[in-house]
Z-matrix of the N, CA and C atoms (Angstrom, degrees):
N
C 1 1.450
C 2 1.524 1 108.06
N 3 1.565 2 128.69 1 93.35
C 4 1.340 3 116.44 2 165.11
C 5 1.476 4 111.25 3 -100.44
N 6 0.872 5 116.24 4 -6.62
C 7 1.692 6 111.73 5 165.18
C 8 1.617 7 120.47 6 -36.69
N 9 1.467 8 141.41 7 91.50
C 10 0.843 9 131.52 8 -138.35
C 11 1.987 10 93.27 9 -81.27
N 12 1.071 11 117.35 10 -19.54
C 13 1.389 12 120.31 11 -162.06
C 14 1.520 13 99.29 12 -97.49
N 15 1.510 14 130.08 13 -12.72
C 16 1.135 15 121.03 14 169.57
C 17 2.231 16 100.26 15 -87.42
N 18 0.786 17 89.47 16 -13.93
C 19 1.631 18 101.50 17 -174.70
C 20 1.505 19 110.92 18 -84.24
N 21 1.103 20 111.88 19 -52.58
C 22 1.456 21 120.52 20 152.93
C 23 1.558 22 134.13 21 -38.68
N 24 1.787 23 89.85 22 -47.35
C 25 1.589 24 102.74 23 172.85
C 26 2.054 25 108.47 24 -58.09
N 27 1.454 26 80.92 25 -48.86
C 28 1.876 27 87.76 26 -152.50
C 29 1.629 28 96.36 27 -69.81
N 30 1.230 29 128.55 28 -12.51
C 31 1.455 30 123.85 29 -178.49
C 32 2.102 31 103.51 30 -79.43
N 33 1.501 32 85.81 31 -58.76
C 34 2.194 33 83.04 32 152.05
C 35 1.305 34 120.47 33 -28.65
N 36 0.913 35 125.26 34 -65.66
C 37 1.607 36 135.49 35 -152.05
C 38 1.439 37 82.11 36 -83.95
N 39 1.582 38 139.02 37 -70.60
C 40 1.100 39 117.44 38 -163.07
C 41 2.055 40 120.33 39 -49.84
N 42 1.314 41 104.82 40 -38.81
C 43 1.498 42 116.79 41 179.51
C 44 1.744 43 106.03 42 -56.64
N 45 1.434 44 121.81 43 -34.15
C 46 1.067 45 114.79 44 -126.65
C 47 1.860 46 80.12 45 -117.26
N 48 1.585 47 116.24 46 -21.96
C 49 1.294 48 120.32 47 168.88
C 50 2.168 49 98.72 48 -74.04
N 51 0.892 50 107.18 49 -45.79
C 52 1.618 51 103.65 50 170.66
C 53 0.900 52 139.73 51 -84.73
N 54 1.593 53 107.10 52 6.82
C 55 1.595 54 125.30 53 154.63
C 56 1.518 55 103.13 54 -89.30
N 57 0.883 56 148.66 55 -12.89
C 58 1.361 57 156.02 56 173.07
C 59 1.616 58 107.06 57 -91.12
N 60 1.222 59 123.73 58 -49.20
C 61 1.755 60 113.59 59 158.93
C 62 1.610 61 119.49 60 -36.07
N 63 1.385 62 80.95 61 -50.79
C 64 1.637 63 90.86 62 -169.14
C 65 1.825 64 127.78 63 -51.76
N 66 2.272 65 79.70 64 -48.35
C 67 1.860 66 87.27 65 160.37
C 68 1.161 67 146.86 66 -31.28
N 69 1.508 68 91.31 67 -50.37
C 70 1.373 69 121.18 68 -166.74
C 71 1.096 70 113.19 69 -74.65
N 72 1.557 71 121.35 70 -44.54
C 73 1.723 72 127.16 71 170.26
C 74 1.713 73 110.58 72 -61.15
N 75 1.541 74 112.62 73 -44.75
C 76 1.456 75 108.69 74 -177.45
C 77 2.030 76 99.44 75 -52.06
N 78 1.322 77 92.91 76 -72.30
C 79 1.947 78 121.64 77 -169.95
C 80 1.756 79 77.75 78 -23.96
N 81 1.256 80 130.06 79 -75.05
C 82 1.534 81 123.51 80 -157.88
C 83 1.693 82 94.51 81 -65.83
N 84 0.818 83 143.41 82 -43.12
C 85 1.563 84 138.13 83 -169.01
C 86 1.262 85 117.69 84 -44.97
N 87 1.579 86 110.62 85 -53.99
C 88 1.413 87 142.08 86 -166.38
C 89 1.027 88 130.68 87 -104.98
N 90 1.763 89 107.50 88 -12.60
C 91 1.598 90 125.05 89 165.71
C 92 1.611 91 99.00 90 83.33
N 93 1.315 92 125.43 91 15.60
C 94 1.466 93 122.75 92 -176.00
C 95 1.418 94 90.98 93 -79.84
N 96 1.686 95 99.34 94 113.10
C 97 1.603 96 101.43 95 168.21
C 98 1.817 97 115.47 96 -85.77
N 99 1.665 98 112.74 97 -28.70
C 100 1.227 99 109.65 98 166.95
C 101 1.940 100 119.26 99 -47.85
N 102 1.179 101 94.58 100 -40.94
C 103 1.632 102 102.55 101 -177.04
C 104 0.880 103 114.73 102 -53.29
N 105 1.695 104 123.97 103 -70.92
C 106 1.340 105 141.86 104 138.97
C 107 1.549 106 105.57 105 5.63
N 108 0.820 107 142.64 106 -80.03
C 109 1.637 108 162.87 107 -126.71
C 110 1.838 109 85.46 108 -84.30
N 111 1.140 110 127.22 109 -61.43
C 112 1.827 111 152.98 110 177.77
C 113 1.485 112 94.02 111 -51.25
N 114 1.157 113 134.60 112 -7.96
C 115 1.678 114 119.13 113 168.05
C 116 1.199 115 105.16 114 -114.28
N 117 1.216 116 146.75 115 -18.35
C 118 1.253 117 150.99 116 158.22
C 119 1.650 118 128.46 117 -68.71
N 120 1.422 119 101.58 118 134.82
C 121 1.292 120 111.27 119 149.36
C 122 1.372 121 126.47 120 -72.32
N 123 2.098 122 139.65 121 105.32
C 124 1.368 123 105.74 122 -170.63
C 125 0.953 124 129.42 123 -45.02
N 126 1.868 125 133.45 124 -52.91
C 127 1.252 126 130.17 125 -158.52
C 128 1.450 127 109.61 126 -86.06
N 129 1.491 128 126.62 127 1.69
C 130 1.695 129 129.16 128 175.45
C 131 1.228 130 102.86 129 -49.32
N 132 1.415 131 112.04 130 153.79
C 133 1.126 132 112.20 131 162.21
C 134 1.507 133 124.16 132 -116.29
N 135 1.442 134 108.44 133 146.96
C 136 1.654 135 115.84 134 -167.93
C 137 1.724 136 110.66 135 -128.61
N 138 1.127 137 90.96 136 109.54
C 139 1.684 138 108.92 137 176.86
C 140 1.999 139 117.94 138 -87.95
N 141 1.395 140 112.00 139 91.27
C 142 1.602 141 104.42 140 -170.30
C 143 1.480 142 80.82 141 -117.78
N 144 1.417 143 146.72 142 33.64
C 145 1.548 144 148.87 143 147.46
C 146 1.687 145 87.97 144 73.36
N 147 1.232 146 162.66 145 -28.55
C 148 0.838 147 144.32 146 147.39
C 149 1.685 148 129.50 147 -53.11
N 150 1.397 149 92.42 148 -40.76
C 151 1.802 150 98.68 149 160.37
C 152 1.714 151 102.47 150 -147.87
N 153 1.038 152 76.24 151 152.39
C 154 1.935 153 109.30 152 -179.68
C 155 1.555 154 104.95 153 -119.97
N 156 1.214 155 112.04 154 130.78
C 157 0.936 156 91.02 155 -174.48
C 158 1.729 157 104.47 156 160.90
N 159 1.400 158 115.80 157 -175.42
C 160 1.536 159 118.40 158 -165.35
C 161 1.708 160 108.35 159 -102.53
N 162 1.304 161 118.79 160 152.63
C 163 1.576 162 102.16 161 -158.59
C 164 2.042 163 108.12 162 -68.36
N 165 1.249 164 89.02 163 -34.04
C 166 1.783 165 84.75 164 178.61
C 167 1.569 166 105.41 165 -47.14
N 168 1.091 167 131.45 166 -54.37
C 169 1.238 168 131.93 167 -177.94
C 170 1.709 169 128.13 168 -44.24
N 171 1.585 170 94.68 169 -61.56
C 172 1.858 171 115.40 170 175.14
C 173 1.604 172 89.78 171 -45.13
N 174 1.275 173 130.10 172 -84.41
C 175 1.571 174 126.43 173 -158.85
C 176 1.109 175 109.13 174 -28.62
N 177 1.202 176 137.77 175 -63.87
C 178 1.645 177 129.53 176 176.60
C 179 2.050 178 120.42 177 -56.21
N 180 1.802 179 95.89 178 -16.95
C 181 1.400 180 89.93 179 -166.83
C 182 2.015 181 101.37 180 -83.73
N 183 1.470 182 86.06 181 -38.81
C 184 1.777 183 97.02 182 -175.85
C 185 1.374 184 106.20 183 -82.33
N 186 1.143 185 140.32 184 -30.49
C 187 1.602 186 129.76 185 130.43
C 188 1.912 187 111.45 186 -2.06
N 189 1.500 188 89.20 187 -102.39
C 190 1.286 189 92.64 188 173.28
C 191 1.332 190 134.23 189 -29.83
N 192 1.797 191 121.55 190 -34.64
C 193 1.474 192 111.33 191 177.90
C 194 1.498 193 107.24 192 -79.54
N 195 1.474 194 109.63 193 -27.71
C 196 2.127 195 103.17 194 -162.91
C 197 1.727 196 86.76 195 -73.05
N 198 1.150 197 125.98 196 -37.12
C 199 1.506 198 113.22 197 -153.49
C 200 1.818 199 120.89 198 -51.79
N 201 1.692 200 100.27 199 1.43
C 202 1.382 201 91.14 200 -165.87
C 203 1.543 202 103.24 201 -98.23
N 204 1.129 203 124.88 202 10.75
C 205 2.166 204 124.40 203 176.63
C 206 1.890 205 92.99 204 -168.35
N 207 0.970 206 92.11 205 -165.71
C 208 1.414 207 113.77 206 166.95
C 209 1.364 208 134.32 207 -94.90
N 210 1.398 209 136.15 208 153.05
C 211 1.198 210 117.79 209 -174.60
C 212 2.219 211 106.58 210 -156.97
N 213 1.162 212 95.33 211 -171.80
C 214 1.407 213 98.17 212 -153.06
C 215 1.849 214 107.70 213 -151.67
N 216 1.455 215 103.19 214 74.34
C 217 1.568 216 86.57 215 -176.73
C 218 1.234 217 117.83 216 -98.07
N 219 1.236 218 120.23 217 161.77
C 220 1.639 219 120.44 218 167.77
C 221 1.234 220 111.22 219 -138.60
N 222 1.677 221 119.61 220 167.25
C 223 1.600 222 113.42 221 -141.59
C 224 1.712 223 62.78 222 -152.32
N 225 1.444 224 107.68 223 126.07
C 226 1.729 225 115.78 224 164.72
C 227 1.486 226 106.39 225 -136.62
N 228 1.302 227 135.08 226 -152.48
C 229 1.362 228 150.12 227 -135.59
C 230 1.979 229 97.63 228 -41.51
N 231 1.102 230 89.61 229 86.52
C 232 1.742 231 115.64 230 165.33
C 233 1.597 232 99.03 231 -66.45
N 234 1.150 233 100.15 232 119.46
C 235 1.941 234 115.03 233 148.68
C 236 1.387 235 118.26 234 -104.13
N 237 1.185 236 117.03 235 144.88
C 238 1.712 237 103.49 236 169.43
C 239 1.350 238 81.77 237 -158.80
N 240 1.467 239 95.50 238 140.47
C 241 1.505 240 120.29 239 168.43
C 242 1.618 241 108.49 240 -116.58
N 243 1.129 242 130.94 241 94.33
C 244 1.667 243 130.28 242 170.66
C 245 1.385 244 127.77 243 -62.20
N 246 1.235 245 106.12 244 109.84
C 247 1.861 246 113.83 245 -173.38
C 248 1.733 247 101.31 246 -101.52
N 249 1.114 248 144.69 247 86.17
C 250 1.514 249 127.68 248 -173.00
C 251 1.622 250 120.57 249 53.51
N 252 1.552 251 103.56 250 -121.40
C 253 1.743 252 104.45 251 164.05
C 254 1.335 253 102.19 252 -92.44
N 255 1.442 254 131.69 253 37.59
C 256 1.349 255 96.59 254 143.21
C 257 1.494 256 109.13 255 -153.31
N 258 1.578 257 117.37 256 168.88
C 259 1.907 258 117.90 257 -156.86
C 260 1.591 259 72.15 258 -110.97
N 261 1.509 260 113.63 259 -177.90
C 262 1.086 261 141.22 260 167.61
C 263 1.531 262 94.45 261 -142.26
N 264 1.143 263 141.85 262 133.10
C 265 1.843 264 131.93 263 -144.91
C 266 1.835 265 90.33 264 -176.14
N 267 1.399 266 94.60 265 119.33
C 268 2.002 267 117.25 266 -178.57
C 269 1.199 268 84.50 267 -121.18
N 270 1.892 269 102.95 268 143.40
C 271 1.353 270 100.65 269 179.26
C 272 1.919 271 99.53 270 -159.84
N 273 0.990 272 132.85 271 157.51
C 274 0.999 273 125.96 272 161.08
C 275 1.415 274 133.40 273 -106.01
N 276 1.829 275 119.82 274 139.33
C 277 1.189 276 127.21 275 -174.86
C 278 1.616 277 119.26 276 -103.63
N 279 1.000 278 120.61 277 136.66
C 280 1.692 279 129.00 278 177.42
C 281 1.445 280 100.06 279 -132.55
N 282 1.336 281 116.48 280 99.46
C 283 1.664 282 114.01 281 153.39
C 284 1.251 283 118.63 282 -110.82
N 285 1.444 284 112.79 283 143.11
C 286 1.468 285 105.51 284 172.87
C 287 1.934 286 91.89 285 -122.71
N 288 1.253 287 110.99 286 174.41
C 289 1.699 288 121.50 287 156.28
C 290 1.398 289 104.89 288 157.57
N 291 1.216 290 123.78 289 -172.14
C 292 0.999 291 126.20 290 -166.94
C 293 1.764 292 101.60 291 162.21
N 294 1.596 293 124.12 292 164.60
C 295 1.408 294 124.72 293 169.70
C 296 1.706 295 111.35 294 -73.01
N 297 1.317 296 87.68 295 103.72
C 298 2.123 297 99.17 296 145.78
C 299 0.978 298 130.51 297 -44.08
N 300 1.124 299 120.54 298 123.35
C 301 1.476 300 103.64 299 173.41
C 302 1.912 301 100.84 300 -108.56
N 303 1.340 302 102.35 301 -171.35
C 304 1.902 303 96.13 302 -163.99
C 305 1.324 304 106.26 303 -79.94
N 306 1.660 305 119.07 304 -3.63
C 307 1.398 306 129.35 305 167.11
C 308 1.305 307 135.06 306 -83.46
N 309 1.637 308 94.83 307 -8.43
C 310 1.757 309 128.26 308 -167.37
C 311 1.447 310 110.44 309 33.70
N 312 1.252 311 86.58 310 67.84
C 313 1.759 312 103.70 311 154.88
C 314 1.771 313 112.15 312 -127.79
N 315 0.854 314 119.63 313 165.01
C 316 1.047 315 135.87 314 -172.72
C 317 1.384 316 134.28 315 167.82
N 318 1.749 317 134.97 316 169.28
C 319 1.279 318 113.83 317 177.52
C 320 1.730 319 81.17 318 -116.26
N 321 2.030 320 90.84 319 149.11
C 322 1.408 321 103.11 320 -151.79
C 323 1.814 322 90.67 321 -124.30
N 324 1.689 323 108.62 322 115.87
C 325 1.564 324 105.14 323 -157.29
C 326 1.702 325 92.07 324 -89.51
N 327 1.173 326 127.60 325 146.70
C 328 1.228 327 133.33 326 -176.63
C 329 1.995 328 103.53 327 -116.01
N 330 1.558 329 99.13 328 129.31
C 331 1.573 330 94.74 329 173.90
C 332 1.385 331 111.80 330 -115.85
N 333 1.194 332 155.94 331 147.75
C 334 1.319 333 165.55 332 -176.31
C 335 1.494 334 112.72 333 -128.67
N 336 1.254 335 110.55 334 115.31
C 337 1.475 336 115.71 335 -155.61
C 338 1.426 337 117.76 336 -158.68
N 339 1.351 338 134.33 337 163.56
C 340 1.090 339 130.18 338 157.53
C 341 1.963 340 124.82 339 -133.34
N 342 1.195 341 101.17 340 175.97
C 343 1.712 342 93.33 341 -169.82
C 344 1.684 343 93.08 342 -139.02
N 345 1.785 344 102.22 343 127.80
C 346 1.029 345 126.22 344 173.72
C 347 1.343 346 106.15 345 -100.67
N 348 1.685 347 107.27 346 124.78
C 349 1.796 348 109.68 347 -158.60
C 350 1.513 349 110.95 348 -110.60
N 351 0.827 350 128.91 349 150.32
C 352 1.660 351 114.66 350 150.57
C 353 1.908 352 104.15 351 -127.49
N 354 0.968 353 128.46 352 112.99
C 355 1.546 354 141.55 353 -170.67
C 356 1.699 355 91.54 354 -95.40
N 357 1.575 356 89.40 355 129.63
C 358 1.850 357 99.32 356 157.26
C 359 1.436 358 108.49 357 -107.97
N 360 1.255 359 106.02 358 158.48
C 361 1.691 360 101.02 359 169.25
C 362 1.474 361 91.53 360 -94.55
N 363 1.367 362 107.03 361 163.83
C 364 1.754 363 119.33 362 -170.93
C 365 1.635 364 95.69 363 -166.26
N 366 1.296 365 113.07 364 155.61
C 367 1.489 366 128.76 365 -177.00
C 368 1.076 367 99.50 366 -66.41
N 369 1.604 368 147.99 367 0.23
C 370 1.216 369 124.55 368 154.95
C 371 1.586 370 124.47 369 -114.98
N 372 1.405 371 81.00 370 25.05
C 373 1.895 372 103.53 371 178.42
C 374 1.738 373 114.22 372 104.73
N 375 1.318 374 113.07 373 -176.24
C 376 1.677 375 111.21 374 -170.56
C 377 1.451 376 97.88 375 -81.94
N 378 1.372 377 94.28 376 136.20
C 379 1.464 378 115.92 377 -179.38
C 380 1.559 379 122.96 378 -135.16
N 381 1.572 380 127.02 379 140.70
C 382 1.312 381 112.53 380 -161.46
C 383 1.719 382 115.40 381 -74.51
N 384 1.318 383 126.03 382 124.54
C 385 1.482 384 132.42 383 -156.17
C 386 2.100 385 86.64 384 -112.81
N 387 0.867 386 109.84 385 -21.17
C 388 1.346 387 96.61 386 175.70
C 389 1.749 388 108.17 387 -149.38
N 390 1.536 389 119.55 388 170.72
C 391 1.833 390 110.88 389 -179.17
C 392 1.421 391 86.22 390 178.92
N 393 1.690 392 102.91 391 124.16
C 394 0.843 393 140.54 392 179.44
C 395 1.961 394 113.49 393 -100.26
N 396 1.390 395 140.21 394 42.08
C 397 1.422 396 135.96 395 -158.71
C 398 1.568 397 112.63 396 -63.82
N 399 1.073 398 104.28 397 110.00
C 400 1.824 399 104.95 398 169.38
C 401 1.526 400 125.53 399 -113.43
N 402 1.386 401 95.77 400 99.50
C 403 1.857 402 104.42 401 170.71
C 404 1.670 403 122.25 402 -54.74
N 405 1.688 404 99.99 403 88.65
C 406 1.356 405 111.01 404 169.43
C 407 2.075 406 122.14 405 -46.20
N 408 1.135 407 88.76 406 -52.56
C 409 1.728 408 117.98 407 178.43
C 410 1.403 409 137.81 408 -170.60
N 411 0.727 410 83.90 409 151.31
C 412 1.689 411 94.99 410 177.88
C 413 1.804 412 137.42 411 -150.44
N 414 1.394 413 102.38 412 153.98
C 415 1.460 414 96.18 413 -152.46
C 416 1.947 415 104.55 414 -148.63
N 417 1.579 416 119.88 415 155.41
C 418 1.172 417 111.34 416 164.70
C 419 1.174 418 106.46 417 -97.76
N 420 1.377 419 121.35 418 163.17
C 421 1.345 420 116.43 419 127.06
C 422 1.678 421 122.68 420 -132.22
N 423 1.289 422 130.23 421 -165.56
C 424 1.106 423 140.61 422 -150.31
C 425 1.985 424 107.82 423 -131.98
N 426 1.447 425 109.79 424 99.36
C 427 1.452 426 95.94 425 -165.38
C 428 1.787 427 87.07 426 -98.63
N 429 1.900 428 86.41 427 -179.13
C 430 1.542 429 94.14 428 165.06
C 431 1.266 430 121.47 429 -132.16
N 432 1.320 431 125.66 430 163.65
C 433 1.562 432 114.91 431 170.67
C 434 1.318 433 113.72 432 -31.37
N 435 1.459 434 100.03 433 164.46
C 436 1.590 435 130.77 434 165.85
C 437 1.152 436 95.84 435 -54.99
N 438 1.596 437 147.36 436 137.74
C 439 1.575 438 138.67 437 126.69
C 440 1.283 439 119.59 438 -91.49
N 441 1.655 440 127.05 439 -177.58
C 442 0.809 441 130.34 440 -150.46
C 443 1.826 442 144.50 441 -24.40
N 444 1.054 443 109.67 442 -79.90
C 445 1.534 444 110.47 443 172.61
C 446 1.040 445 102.55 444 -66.67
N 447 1.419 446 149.69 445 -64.37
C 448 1.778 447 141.53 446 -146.58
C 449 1.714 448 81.90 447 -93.50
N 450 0.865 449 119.32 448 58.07
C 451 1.944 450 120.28 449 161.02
C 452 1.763 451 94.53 450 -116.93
N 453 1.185 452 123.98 451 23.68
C 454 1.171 453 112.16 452 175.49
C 455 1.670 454 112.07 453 -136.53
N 456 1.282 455 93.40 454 29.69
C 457 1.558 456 108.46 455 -168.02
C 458 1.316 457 91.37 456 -106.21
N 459 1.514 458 106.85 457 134.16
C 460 1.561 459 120.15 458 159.69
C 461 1.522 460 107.92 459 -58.68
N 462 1.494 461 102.72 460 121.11
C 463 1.497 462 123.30 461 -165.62
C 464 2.019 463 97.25 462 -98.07
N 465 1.249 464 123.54 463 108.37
C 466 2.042 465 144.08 464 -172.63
C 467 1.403 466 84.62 465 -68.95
N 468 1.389 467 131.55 466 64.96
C 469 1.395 468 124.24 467 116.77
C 470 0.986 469 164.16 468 -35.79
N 471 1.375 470 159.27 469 45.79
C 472 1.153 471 143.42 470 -152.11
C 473 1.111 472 107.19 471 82.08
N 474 1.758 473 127.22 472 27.82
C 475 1.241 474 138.35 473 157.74
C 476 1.771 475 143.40 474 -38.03
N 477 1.548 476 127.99 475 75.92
C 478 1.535 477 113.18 476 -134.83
C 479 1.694 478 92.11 477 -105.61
N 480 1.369 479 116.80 478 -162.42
C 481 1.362 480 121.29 479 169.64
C 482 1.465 481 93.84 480 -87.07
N 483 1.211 482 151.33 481 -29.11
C 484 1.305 483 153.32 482 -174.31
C 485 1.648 484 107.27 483 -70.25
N 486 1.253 485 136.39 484 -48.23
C 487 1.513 486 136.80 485 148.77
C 488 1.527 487 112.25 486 -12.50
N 489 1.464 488 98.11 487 142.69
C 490 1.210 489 130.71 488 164.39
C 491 1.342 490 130.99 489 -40.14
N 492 1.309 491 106.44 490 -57.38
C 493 1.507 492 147.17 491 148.27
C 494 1.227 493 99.50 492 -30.04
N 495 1.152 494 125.25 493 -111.58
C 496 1.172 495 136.51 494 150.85
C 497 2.079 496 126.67 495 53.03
N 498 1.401 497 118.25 496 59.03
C 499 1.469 498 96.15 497 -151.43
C 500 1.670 499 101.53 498 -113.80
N 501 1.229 500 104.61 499 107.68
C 502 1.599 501 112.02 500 168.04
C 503 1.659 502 113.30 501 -24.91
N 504 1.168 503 103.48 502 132.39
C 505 1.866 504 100.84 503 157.62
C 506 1.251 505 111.64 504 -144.31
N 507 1.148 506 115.91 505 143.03
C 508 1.387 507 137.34 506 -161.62
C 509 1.837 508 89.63 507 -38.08
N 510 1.308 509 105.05 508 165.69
C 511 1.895 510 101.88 509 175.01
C 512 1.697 511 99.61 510 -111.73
């Protein structure tokens, strides 16, 4: 490919498919369902074996499961293969969270996973048009309080898009 403007393009699409990972991990972090909504295609469909189903739908369903603690995802070794308007994009998921308590202990469930993508490009950039989620493993564990010195650290509780904290960024 020396076309500098087809080269240009596909480096876009790659940024702009991993600016859309990124959404998606904050949107679940923070409970921002608008955010959420900005990585999706509505009528795509998203298979996480709990629901099947069309993306307008999932947002209210995966809503409902994070809302009960806090949580923490991350999205690492990105593939994307670019076909025109559309990516074919493998990626890997690590969430952990679980409920805080004001002592910050808790048992903290860990998921190991990956996401089979299909990305459209769309006038407000590449967005996921299809998702395939497969639970590799999963595991608890058992944390403990804060001790001494970092006991004075603001403890991400019940962290929402409505918080203080809380800081919009452009999508």
């Amino acid at each position: 490919m020396s076309n500098i403007e087809e080269r240009l393009e596909k480096i876009e699409a790659i940024q702009s498919i991993n600016d859309c990972l990124t959404r998606y991990c904050r949107a679940l972090d923070w409970m921002d369902e608008d955010l959420l909504r900005s990585c999706f295609i509505e009528d795509g469909f998203i298979d996480y074996g709990f629901y099947a189903g069309d993306a307008k739908g999932f947002i209210p369903a995966v809503m409902e499961v994070e809302k009960g603690g806090h949580s923490w995802h991350l999205i690492s070794n990105v593939a994307i293969e670019i076909n025109g308007d559309k990516a074919e994009v493998e990626s890997y998921g690590l969430t952990s969270g679980g409920e805080i308590t004001e002592a910050g202990i808790q048992d903290v469930n860990v998921y190991c996973g990956r996401y089979h993508d299909e990305f459209s490009k769309t006038p407000e950039g590449w967005k996921v048009s299809r998702r395939l989620y497969i639970l590799d493993d999963n595991f608890s564990v058992k944390s403990e309080g804060i001790r001494g010195d970092l006991g004075g650290l603001f403890l991400g509780f019940n962290l929402r898009a409505d918080n203080e904290k809380y800081r919009k960024l452009d999508k």
